[in-house]
TIMI-89321 format. One record per residue (C-alpha): residue in one letter; x, z, y. Coordinates in steps of 0.001 Angstrom, whole numbers. Each point is the difference from the previous one (the first is absolute). Layout:
<pts>
{'a' {X Z Y}};
...
</pts>
This chain:
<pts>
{'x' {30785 5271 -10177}};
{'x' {-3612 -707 -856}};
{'x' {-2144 -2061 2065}};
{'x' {-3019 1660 699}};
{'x' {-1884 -2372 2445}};
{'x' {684 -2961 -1782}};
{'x' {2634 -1502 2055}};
{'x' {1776 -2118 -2532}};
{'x' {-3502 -2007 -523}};
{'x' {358 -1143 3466}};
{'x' {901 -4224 -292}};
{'x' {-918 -648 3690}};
{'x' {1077 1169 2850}};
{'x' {3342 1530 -1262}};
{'x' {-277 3731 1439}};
{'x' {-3670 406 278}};
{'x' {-2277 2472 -1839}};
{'x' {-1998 -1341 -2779}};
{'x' {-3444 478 2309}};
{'x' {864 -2122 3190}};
{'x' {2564 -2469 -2436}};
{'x' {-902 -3570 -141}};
{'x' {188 -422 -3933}};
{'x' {847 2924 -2844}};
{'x' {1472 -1071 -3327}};
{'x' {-3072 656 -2511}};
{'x' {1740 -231 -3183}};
{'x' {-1851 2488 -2244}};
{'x' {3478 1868 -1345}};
{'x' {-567 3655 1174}};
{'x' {2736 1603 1323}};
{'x' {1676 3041 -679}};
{'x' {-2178 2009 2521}};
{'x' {-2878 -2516 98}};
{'x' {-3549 14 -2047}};
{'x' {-1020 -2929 -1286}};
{'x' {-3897 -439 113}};
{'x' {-2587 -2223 -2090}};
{'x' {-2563 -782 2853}};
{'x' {-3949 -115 -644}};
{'x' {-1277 -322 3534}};
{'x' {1201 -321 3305}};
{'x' {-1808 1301 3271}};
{'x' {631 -2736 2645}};
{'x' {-37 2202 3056}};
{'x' {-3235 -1201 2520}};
{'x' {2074 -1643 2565}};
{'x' {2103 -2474 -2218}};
{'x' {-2777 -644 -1978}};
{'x' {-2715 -896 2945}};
{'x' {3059 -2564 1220}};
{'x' {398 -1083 -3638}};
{'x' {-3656 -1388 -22}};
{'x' {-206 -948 3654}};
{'x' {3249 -2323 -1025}};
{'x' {-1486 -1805 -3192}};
{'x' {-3520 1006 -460}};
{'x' {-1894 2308 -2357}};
{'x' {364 -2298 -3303}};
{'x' {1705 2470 -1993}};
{'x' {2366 -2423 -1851}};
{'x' {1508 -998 3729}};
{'x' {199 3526 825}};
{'x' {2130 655 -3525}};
{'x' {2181 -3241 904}};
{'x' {966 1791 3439}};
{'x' {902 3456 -1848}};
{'x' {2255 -1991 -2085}};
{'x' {1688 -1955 2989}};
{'x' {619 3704 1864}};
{'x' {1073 1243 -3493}};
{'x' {2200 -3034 -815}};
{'x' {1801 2 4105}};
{'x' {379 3213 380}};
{'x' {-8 1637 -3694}};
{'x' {-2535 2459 1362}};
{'x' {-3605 264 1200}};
{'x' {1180 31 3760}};
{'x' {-2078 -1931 2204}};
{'x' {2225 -2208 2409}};
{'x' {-3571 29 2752}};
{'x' {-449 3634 -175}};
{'x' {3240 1575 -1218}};
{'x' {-2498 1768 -2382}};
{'x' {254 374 -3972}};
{'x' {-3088 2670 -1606}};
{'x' {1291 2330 -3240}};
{'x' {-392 -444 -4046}};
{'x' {-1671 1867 -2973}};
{'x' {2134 -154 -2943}};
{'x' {2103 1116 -3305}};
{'x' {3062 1223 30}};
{'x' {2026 -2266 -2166}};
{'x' {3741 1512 270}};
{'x' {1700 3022 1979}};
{'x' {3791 -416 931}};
{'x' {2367 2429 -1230}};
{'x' {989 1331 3522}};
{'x' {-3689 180 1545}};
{'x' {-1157 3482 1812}};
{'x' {-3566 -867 -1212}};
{'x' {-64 2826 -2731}};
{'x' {-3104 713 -301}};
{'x' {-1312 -3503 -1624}};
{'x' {580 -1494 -2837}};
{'x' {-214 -3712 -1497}};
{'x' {-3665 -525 -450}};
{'x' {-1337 1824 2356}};
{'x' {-2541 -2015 2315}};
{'x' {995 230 3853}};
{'x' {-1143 -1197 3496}};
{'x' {3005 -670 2287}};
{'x' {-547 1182 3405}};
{'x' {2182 -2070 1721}};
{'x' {-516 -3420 1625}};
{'x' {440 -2898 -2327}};
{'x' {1855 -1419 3201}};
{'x' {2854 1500 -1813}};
{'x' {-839 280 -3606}};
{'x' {2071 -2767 -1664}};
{'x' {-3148 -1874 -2170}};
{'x' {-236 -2672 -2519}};
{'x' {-3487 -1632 -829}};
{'x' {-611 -1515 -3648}};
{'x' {-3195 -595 487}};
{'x' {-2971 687 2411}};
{'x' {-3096 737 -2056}};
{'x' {-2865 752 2308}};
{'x' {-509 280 3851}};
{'x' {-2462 2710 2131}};
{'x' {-387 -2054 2958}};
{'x' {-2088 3580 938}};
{'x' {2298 2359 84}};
{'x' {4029 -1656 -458}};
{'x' {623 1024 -3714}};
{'x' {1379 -2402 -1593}};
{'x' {647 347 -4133}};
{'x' {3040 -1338 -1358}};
{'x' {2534 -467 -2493}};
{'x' {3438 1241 1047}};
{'x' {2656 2235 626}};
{'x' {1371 1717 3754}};
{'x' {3313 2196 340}};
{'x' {-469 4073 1830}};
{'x' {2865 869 1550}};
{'x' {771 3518 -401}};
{'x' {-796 1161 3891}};
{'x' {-3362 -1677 -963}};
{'x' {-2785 1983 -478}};
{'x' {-3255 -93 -2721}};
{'x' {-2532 2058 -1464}};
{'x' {-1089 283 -3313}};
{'x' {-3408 -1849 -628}};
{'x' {-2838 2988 -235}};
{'x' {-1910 -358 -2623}};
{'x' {-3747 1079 1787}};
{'x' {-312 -3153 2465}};
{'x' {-349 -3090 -787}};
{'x' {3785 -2110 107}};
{'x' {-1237 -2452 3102}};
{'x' {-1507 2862 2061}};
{'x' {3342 2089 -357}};
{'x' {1866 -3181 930}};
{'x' {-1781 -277 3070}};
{'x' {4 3837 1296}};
{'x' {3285 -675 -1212}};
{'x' {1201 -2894 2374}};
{'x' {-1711 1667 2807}};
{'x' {1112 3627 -378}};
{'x' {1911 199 3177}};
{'x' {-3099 -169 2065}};
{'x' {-1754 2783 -1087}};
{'x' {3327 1838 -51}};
{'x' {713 -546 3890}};
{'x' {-3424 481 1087}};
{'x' {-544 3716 -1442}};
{'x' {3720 458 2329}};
{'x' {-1537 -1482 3065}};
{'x' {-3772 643 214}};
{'x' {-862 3536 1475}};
{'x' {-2991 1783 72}};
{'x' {-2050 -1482 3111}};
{'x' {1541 -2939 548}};
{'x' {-2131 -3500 385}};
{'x' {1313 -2169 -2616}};
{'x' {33 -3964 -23}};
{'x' {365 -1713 -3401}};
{'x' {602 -3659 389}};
{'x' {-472 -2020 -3550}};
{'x' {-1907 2786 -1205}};
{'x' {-1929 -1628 -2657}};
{'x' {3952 -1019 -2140}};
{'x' {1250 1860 -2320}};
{'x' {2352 1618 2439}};
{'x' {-2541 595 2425}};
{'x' {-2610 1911 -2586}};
{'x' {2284 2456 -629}};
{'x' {1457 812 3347}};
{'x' {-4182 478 824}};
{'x' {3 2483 -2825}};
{'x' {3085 1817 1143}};
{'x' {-415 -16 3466}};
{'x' {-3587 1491 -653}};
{'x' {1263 3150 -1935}};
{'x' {2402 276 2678}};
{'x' {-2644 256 2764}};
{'x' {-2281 1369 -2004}};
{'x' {-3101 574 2267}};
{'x' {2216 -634 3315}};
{'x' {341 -2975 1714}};
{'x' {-937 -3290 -427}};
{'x' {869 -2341 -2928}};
{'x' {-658 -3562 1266}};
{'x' {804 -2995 -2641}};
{'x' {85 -3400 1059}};
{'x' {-754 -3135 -1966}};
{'x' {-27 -4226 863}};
{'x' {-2505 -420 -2566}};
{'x' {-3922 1401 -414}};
{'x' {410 309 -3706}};
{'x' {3158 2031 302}};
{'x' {-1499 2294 2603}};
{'x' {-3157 716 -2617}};
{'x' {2320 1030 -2745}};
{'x' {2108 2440 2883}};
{'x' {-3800 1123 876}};
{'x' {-666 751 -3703}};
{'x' {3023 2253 -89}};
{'x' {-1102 2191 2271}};
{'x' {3529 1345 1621}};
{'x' {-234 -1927 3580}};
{'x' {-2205 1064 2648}};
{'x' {-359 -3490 1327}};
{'x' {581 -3266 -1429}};
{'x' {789 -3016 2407}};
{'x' {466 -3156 -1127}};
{'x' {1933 -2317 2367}};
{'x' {3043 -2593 -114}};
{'x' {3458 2465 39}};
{'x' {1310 -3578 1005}};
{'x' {-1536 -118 3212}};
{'x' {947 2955 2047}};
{'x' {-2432 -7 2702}};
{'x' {-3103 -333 -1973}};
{'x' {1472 2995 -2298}};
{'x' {151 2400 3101}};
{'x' {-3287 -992 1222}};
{'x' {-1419 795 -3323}};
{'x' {1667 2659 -84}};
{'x' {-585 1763 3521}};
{'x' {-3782 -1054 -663}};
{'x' {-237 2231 -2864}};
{'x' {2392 2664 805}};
{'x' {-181 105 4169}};
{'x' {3531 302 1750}};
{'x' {1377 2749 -2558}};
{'x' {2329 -2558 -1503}};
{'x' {1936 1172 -3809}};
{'x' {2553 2509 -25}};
{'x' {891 -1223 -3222}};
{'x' {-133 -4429 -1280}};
{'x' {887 -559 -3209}};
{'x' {32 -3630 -233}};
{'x' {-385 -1498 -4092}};
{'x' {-1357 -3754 1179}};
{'x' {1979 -2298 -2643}};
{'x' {5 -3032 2620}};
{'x' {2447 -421 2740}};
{'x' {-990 553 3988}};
{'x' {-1724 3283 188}};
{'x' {2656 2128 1654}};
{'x' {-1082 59 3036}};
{'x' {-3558 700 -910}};
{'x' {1293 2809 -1415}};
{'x' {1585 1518 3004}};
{'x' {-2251 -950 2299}};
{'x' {-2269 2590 -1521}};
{'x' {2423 2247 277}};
{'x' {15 2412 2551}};
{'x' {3129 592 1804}};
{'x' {2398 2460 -2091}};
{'x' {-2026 -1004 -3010}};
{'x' {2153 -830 -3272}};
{'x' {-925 -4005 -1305}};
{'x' {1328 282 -3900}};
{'x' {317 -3557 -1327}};
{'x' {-302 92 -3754}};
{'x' {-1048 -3852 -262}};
{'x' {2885 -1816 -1328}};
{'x' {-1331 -2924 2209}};
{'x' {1410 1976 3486}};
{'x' {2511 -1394 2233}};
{'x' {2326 1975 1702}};
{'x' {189 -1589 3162}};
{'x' {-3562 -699 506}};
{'x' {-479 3464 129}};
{'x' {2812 1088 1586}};
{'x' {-494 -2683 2775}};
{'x' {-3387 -211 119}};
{'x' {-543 3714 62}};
{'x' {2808 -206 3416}};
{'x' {-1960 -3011 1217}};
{'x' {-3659 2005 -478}};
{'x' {2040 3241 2231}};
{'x' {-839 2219 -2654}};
{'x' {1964 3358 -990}};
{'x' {-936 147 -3964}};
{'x' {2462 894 -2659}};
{'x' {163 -2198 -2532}};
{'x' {376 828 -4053}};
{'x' {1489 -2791 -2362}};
{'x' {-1277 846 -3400}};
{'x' {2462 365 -2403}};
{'x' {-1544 -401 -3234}};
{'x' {1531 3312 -1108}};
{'x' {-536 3803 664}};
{'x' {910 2780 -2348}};
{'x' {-2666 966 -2381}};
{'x' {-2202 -3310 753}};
{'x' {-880 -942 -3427}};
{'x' {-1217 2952 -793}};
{'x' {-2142 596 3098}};
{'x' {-1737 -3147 -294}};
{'x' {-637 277 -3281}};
{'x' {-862 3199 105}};
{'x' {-2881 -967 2773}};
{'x' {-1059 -2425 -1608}};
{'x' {-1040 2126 -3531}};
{'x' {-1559 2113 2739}};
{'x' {-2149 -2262 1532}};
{'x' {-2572 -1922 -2132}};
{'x' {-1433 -2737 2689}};
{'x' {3823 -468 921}};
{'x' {841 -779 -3757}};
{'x' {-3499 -2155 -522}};
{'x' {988 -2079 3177}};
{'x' {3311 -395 -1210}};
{'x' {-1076 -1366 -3808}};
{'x' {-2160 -2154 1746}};
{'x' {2283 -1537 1970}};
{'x' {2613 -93 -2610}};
{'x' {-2334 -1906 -2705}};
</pts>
């Protein structure tokens, strides 16, 4: 039998699945239905990375040295705060005889699109650091396991824009499922790369119904969401403080509280901001990787509010190409996002 999500990489616990294991054996040998990737960058997904430099500091050398300890514990990027990892550009090095992945070939330059939380990685050498935006360049090599999934690099954006629509994809993805025509709309983290282009999507979805309202902690932030042009109004107020979110919030917008928060903060404590405004039988989808469970299921029982809530799984079908695909259509979406990507 082959061993399609990697389950002979697992060291520690015996049993678990390579994303929620302890340690994965990162010996660069690919296996039979493995691919064996030379890595060029790695996307450090918003969450682990804000911890990362909230932990040690922003000198980029102590922020490689940490990277390395993760790497070196756990023989992946997987965050032991946040349980959060990010995804990789690279080559493809080697293709194992018994992998389904027939429609790439050795050379070919990929993104992976799952969660290095699981991607079994070795670092040679870390050669610069974007304290900006999470990518990291490197020198190594990571392992794909064949139920892992990657798109080819395309060849008309730039390779650390892609890698960022890239890591966010399944934002964009979920909101054009869950955003109707009509519907007030809350964005929480608004001015991240997730956030961006869940403004852009849920925009097209609303079209000229409804209300689009983006929330941002900082004043800078909120000026580049202003400069986009996709959200009606543009709050800025601390997601970490729930109170003085829904006063902001009802100030602006009067009782009608959101159908519809989509919450893509990348620092812990902003659940309940987000369902407090929520209206009752309102959905709360929690993309940010920085979301605890029971805070939200506790505090939104605590709060005696009815609102579903979403857990964003970093996948839909088709997300790649949606994202990408809005992107290339919208030119202040792409200029924001080369910006922000250096």
């Amino acid at each position: 039998m082959g061993d399609p999500y990697g389950l002979k990489r697992v060291i520690e616990p015996v049993g678990a699945m390579p994303q929620p294991a302890w340690k994965l054996d990162n010996s660069m040998r690919c296996g039979d239905d493995e691919m064996l990737i030379d890595v060029d960058i790695l996307n450090i997904d918003a969450a682990s990375f804000t911890q990362i430099k909230e932990a040690v500091g922003t000198d980029p050398e102590a922020v490689a040295n940490r990277m390395r300890e993760i790497v070196a514990m756990r023989g992946k990027h997987h965050n032991p705060v946040t349980g959060s990892g990010g995804m990789l550009i690279g080559t493809i090095a080697q293709i194992g005889p018994n992998s389904s992945k027939r429609n790439l070939v050795v050379g070919d330059r990929i993104a992976t699109l799952v969660s290095l939380s699981l991607t079994p990685l070795a670092i040679d050498e870390i050669n610069h650091i974007d304290l900006s935006s999470g990518q990291v360049k490197i020198t190594g090599q990571a392992i794909l396991f064949d139920s892992g999934i990657c798109v080819r690099m395309p060849t008309d954006l730039p390779d650390r824009v892609t890698l960022a629509v890239c890591d966010v994809c399944g934002a964009p993805a979920q909101t054009a499922r869950i955003v109707k025509e009509g519907q007030t709309v809350a964005v929480l983290g608004a001015g991240g790369k997730s956030g961006m282009m869940v403004l852009a999507q849920a925009r097209r979805n609303l079209g000229a119904t409804g209300r689009l309202i983006a929330l941002e902690y900082a004043e800078k932030s909120a000026e580049t969401i202003r400069a986009l042009g996709y959200a009606d109004d543009v709050l800025v107020c601390d997601a970490q403080n729930p109170v003085q979110t829904l006063e902001v919030f009802e100030q602006a917008v009067g009782t009608q509280l959101a159908d519809v928060a989509i919450n893509c903060v990348s620092v812990p404590g902003t659940e309940l901001a987000s369902i407090m405004i929520t209206r009752d039988r309102g959905l709360v989808y929690f993309f940010s990787m920085a979301t605890s469970f029971t805070t939200a299921a506790l505090g939104a029982e605590g709060l005696g509010k009815d609102v579903d809530m979403m857990i964003g799984n970093g996948y839909a079908s088709g997300h790649a190409d949606l994202a990408l695909d809005l992107i290339r259509a919208e030119p202040v979406l792409l200029a924001a996002y080369v910006h922000k990507c250096g």
